[in-house]
C-alpha positions as CSV (number, residue, x, y, z in Angstrom):
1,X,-51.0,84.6,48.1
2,X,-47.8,86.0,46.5
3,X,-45.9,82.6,48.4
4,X,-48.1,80.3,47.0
5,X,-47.4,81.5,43.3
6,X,-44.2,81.7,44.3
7,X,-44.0,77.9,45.6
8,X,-46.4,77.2,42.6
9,X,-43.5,78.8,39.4
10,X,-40.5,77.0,41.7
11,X,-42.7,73.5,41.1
12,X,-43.5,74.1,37.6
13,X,-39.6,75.3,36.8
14,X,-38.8,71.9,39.0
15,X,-40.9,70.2,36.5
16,X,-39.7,71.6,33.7
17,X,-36.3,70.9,34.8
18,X,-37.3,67.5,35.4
19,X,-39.3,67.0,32.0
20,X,-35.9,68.2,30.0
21,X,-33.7,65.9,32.0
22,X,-36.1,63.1,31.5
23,X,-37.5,62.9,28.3
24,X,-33.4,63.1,26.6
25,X,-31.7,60.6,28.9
26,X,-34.8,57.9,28.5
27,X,-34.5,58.6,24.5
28,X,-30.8,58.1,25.4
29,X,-31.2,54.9,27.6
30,X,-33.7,53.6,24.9
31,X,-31.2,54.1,22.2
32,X,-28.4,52.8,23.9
33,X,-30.6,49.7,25.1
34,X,-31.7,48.9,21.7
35,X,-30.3,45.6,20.5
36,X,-27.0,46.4,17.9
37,X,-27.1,43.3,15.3
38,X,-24.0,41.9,13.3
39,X,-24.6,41.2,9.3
40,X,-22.9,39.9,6.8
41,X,-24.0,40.8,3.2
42,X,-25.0,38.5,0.2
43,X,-22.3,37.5,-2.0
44,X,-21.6,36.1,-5.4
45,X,-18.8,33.8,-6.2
46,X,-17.2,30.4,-6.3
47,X,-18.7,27.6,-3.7
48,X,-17.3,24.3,-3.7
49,X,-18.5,21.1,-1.9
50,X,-16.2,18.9,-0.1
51,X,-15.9,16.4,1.9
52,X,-12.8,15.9,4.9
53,X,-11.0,12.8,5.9
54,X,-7.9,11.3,7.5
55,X,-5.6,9.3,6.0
56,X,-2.3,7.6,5.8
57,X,0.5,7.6,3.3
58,X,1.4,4.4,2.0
59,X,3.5,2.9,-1.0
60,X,1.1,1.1,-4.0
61,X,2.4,-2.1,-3.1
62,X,5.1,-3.8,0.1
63,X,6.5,-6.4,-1.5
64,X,8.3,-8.7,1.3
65,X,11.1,-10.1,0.9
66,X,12.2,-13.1,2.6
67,X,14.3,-16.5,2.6
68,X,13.2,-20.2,1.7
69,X,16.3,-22.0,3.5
70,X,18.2,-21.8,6.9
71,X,21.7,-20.7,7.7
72,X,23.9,-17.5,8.9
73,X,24.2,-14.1,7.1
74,X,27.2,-13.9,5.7
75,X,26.7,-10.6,3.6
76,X,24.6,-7.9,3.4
77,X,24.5,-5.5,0.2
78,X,21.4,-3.6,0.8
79,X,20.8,-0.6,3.6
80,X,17.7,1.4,4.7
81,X,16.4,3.6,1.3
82,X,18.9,1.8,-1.1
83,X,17.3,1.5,-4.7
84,X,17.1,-1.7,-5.9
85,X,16.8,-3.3,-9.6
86,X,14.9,-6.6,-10.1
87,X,17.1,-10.1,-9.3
88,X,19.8,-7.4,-7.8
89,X,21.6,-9.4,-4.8
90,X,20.7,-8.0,-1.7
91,X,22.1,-10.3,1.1
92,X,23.9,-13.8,1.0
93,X,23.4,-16.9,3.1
94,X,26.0,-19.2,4.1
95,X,26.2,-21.6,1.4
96,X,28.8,-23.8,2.4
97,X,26.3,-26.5,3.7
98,X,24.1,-25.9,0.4
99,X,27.4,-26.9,-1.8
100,X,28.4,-29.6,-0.5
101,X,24.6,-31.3,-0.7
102,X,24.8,-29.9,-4.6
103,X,28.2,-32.2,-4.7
104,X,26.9,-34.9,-3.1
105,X,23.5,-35.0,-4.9
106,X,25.9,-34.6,-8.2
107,X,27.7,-38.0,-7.4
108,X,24.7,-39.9,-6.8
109,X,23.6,-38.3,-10.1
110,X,26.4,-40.0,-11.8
111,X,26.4,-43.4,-10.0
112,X,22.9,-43.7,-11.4
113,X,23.9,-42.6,-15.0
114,X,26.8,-45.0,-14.5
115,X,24.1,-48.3,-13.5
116,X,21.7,-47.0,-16.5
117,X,24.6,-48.2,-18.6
118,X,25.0,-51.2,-17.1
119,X,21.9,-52.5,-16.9
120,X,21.8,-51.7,-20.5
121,X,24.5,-53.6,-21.4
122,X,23.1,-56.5,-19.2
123,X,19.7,-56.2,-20.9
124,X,21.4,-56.3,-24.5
125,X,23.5,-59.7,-23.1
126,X,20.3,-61.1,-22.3
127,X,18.5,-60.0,-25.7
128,X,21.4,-62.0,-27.5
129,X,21.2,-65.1,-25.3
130,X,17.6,-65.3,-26.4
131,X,18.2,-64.9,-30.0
132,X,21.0,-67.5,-30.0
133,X,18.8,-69.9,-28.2
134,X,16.0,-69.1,-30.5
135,X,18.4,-69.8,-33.5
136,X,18.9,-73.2,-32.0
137,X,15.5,-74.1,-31.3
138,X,14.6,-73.2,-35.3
139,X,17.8,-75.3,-36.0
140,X,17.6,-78.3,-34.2
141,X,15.1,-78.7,-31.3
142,X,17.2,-81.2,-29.6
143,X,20.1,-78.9,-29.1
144,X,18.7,-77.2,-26.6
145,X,15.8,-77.7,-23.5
146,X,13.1,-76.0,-23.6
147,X,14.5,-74.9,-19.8
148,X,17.3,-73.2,-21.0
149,X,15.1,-71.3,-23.6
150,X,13.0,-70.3,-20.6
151,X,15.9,-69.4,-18.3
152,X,17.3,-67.1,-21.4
153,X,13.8,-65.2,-22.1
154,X,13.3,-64.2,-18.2
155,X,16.8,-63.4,-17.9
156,X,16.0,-60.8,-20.4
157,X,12.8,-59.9,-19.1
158,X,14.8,-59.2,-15.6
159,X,17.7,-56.8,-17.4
160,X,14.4,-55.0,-18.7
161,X,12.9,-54.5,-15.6
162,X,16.5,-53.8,-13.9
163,X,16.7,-51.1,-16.9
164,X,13.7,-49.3,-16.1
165,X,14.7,-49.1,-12.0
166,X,18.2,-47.9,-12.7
167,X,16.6,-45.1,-15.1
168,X,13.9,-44.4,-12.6
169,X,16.7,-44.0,-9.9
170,X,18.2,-41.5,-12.3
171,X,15.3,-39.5,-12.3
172,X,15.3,-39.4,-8.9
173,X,18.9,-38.4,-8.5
174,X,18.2,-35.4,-11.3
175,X,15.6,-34.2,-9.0
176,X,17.4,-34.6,-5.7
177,X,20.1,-32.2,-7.6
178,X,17.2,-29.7,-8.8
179,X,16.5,-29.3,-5.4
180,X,19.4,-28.4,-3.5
181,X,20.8,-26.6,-6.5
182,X,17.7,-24.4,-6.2
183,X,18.5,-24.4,-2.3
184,X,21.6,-23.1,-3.0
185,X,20.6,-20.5,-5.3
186,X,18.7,-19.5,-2.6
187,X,21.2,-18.8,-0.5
188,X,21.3,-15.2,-2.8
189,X,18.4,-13.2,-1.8
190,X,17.6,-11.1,-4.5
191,X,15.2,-8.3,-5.1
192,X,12.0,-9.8,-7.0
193,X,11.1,-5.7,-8.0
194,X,12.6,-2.5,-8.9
195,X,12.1,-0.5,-5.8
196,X,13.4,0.6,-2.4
197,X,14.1,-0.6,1.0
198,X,12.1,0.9,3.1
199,X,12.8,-1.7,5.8
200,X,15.7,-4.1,6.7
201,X,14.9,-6.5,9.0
202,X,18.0,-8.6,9.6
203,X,22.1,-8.2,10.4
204,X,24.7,-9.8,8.9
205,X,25.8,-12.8,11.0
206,X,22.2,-13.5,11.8
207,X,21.3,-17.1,11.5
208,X,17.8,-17.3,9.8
209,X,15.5,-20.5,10.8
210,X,13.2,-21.1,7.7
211,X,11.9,-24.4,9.1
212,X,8.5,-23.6,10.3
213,X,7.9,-20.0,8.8
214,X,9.5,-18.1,6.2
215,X,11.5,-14.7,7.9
216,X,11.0,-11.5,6.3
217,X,14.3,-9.8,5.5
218,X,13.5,-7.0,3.6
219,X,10.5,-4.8,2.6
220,X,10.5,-2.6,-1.1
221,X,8.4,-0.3,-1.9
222,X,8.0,-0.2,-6.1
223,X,7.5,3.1,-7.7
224,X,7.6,5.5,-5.1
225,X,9.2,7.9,-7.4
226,X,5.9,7.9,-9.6
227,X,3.0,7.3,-7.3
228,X,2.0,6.3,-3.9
229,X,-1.8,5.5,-2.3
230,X,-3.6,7.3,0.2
231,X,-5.8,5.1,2.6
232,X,-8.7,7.5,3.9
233,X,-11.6,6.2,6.1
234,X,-14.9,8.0,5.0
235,X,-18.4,7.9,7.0
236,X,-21.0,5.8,5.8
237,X,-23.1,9.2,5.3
238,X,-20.7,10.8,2.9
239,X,-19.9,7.6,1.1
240,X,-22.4,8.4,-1.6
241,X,-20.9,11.9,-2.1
242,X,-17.3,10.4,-2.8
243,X,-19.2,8.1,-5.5
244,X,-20.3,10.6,-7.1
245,X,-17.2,12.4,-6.7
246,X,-14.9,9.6,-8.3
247,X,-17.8,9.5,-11.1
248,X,-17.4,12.7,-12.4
249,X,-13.4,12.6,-12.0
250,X,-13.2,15.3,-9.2
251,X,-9.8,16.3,-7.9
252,X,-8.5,15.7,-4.4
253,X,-6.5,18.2,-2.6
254,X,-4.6,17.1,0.5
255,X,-1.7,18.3,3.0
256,X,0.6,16.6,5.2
257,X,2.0,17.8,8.1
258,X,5.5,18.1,6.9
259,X,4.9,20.5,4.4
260,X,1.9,22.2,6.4
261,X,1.8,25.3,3.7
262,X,2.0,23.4,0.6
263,X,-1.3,22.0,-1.3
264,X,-1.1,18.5,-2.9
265,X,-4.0,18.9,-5.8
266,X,-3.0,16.2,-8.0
267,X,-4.7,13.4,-6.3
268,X,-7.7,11.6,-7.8
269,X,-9.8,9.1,-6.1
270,X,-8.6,5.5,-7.3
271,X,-11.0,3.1,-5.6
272,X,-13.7,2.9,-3.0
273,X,-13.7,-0.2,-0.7
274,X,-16.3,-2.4,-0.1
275,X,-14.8,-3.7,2.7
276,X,-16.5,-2.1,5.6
277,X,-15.4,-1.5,9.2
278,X,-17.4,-0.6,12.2
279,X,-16.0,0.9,15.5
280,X,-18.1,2.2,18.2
281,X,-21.8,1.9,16.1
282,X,-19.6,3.9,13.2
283,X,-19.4,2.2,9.8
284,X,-16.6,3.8,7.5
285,X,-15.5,2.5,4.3
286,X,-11.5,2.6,2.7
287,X,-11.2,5.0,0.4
288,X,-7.8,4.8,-1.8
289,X,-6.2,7.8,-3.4
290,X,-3.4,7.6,-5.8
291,X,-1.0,11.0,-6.0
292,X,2.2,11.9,-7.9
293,X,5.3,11.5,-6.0
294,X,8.0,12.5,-9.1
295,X,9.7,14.9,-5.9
296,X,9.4,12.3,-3.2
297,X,7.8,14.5,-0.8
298,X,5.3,11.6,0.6
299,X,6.5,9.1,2.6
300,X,5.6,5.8,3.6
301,X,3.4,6.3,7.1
302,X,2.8,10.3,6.3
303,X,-0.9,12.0,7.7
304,X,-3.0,13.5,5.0
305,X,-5.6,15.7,5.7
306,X,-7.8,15.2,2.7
307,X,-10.8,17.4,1.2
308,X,-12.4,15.2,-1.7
309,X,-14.2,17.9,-3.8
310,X,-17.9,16.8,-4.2
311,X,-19.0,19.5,-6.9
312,X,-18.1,22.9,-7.7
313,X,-20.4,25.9,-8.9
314,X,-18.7,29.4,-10.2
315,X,-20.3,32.6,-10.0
316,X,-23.2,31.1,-7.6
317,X,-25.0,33.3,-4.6
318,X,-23.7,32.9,-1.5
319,X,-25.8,33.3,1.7
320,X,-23.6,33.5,5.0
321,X,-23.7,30.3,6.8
322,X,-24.1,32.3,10.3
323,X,-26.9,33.9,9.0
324,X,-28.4,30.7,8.4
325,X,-27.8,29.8,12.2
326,X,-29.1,32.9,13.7
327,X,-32.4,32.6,15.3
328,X,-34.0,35.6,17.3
329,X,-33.4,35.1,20.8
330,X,-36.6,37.5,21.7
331,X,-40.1,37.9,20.3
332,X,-40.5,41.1,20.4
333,X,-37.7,42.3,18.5
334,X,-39.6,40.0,15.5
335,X,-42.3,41.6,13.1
336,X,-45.7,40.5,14.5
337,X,-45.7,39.3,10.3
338,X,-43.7,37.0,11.3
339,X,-44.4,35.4,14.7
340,X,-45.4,32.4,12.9
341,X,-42.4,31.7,10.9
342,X,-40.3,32.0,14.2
343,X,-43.1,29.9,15.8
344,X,-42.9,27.2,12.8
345,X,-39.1,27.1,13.1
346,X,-39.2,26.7,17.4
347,X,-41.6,23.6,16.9
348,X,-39.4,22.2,14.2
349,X,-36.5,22.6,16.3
350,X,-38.4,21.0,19.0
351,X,-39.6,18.3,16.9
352,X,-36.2,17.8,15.8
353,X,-35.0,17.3,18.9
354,X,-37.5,15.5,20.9
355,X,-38.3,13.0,19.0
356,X,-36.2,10.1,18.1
357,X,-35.5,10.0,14.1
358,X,-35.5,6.0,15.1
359,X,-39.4,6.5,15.7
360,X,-39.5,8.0,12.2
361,X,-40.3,6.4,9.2
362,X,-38.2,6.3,5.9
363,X,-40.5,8.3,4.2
364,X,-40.8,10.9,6.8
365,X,-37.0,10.9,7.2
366,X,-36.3,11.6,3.6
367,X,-39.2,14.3,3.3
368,X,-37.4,16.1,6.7
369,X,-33.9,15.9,4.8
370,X,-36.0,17.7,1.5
371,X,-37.6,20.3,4.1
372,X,-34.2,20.8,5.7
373,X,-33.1,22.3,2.3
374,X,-35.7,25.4,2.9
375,X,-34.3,27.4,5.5
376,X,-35.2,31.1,6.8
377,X,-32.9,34.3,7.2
378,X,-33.0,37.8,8.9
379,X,-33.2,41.4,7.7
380,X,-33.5,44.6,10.1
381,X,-36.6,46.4,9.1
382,X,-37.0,50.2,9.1
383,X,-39.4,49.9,12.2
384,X,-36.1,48.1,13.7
385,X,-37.9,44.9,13.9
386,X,-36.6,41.5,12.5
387,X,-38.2,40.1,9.2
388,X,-37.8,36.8,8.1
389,X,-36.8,36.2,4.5
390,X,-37.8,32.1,3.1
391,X,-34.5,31.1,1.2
392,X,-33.9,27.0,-0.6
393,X,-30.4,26.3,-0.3
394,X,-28.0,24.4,-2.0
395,X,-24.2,23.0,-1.6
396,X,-22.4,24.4,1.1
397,X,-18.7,25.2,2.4
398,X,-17.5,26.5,6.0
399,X,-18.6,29.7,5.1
400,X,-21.0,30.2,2.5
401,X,-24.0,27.9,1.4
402,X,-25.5,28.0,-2.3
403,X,-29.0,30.0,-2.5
404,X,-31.5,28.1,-5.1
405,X,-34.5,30.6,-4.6
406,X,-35.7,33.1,-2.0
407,X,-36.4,36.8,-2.1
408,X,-32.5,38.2,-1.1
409,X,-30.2,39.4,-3.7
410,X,-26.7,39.9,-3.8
411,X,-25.5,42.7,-1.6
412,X,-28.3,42.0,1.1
413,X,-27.6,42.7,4.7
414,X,-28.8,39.3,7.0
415,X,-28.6,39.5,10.7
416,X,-25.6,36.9,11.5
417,X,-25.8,37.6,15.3
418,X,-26.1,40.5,18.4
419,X,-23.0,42.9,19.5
420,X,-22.0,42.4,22.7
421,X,-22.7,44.9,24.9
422,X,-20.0,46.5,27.0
């Protein structure tokens, strides 16, 4: 009897032993199992719209310079980044060839001047052969034949007549000089702008053949001390936004890789492009930018990395954006409350996804962009259980995204993800 008490208190002590081991390191394992969340808290502040794109620096205007007649290079006056004033010389042509046509074209200019006069003098011979005979025919009839009178009146109507060809001819010869007078004032290419060479395109002894198409010699670039353009591509989608954007007169901030710490904020957007391009079922549309360039800091060819500002709110709520992503990964860590909210947002998600928004109809795809505005966030309960909070949003950054209405308030804790367990 005594060993079976005895076996009976060692198997209740065992127990007991047992029952205090237990019961702590199962409170333990549950409280070290139990999932840790992340949160961010509600914040009030500044939120700014914008919208990013890629573009390229370029000067408001290339004007090309180039040359009208053939020949050799037989000076250049004009280098890489030289400023250059309007009609300032900037290379020369042979013009030997050019001369001697101006010389040539000048004595045939003269010969003609010289027959003008002498058909005038023949003209006013034959004017005062007719008036004699004229005189004689009023005098006496008999004096003269009436085919001398007739010989006299065409002779003048033939001086007339080799009048008008001889100042015709003149003409001709004036023109003939025009030309290679202005050939051979071409043989000075000149600057037809204030600007500067940002290309150069030929060497001195280089013979230029202008016959068939005109050869570009130079490139200037015209106030590139005061301004130069910035050609973005924007997606069709946010071509709307950078509408309203050069509506209201937003700024545009941009960098360039050269100066990758500096800010360029004086841009403003200039013009949008109706001239449409579309590569690989993506439609963009040119977007030009004009900047200050008083420090000449942007050069021709630079990459900008542009953020056109859409709209800007101070002093808004800000609801984290990774709150907005988070969605609880397991159903029982969510409220019973709200099992239908997380089972309205899985069958959105899977409506979003398996069906085609190609199926759907205008009307249904603007009413899903509305819904898309009313969104759902996380709290941790006191029971430790998720709870779904219904927030309207607004604008949105890479952080932070406006809150229109919901029941959060600034300083609120939202579930933004899970710790990772060691």
């Amino acid at each position: 009897m005594r060993g079976l008490l005895t076996t009976l208190f060692f198997l209740l002590l065992l127990g007991a032993v047992g029952a205090g081991i237990y019961f702590p390191t199962a409170s333990y394992l549950r409280e070290r199992n139990k999932p840790k969340y992340r949160f961010q808290e509600v914040e009030s502040g500044d939120i700014t719209l914008h919208v990013n794109a890629t573009g390229t620096v370029e000067p408001i205007m290339r004007v090309t310079v180039g040359a009208v007649v053939s020949g050799p290079i037989s000076e250049l006056y004009v280098d890489f980044n030289d400023e250059v004033a309007k009609d300032q010389l900037m290379a020369k042509i042979d013009p030997r060839l050019f001369e001697s046509v101006v010389l040539r074209d000048r004595a045939v200019l003269e010969t003609r001047l010289a027959e003008v006069e002498r058909a005038e003098a023949r003209l006013q011979q034959a004017v005062n052969s007719e008036r004699r005979a004229e005189r004689l025919v009023k005098r006496n009839a008999s004096l003269i034949s009436d085919t001398e009178v007739d010989e006299m009146r065409f002779s003048r109507m033939a001086a007339s007549a080799e009048l008008s060809v001889a100042k015709t001819a003149v003409t001709q010869a004036r023109a003939n000089l025009d030309n290679s007078e202005a050939n051979l004032e071409y043989t000075e290419i000149r600057s037809p702008v204030d600007g500067v060479v940002i290309d150069r395109k030929i060497d001195e002894g280089q013979t230029l053949a202008a016959q068939f198409q005109t050869p570009e010699l130079f490139v200037v670039a015209p106030k590139m001390h005061e301004t130069m353009y910035i050609y973005a591509s924007v997606d069709e989608a946010d071509i709307g936004l950078i509408r309203d954007a050069q509506r209201k007169k937003q700024p545009v901030r941009f960098t360039v890789d050269a100066y990758p710490d500096e800010i360029f904020d004086s841009g403003f957007i200039r013009e949008v492009r109706l001239s449409s391009s579309q590569e690989q079922n993506v439609v963009t549309y040119p977007v030009v930018v004009e900047t200050p360039n008083q420090d000449m800091k942007l050069l021709p060819g630079m990459t900008a990395s542009l953020s056109f500002q859409i709209e800007q709110l101070e002093e808004a709520i800000k609801v984290p954006n990774a709150a907005l992503r988070f969605y609880p990964p397991n159903r029982k860590r969510v409220h019973p409350d709200d099992h239908a909210v997380l089972d309205g947002v899985a069958s959105a998600q899977e409506q979003a996804s398996d069906q085609a928004q190609s199926q759907q109809s205008a009307t249904e795809r603007a009413e899903s962009k509305r819904s898309s505005l009313n969104r759902h966030v996380w709290v941790l309960g006191d029971d430790g259980l998720l709870r779904a909070r219904t927030v309207q949003v607004g604008i949105s950054d890479s952080r932070f995204t406006e809150l229109v209405s919901g029941d959060i308030q600034v300083g609120d804790q939202l579930v933004i993800g899970e710790k990772t367990k060691r």
